[in-house]
C-alpha positions as CSV (number, residue, x, y, z in Angstrom):
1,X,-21.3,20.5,11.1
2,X,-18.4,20.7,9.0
3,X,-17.3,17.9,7.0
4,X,-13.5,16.1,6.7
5,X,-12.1,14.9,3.7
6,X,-9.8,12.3,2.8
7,X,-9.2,9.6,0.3
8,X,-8.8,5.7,1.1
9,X,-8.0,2.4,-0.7
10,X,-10.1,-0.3,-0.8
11,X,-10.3,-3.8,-2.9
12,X,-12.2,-4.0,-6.4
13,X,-14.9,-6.4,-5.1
14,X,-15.3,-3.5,-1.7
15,X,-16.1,-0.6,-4.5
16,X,-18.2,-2.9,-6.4
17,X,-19.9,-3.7,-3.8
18,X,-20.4,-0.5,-2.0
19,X,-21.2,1.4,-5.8
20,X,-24.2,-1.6,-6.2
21,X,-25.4,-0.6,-2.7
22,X,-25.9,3.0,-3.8
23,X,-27.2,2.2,-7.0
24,X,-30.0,0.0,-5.8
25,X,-30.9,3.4,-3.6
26,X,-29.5,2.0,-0.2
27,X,-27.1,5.3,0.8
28,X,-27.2,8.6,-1.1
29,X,-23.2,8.0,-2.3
30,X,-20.6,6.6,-1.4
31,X,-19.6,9.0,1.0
32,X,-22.5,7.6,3.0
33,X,-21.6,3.8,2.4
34,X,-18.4,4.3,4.4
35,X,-19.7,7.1,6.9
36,X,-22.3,4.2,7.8
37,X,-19.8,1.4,7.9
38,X,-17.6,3.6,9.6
39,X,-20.0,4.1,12.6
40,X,-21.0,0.7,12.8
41,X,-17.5,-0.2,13.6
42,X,-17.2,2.3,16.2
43,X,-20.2,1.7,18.0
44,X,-19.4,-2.1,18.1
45,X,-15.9,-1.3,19.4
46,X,-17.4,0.9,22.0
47,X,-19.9,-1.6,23.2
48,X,-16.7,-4.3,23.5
49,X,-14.4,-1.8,25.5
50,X,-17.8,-0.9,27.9
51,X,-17.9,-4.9,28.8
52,X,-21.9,-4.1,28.1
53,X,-22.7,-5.7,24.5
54,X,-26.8,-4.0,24.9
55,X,-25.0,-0.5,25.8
56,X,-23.6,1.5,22.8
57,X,-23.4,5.3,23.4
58,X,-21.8,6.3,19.5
């Protein structure tokens, strides 16, 4: 699958706290850190707009 680039801004204390995540071996980089965070959010989203908090389809 091909990937999509793109750059974003985040706060000091989000990079430092995402780059300590990595470094204690929890994602591979920090490409994965906001893939991951970035899923979470949609599959929450998804389970709100279905009215079925159990039911996530992401």
């Amino acid at each position: 699958m091909p990937t999509k680039k793109f750059s974003i801004s985040i706060s000091p204390e989000t990079y430092k706290a995402a780059e300590d995540a990595v470094a204690a071996g929890e994602f591979r980089n920090m490409s994965h850190v906001f893939e991951e965070g970035a899923k979470m959010v949609l599959k929450k989203r998804l389970s709100e707009e279905s009215g079925n908090p159990c039911e996530v389809t992401a």
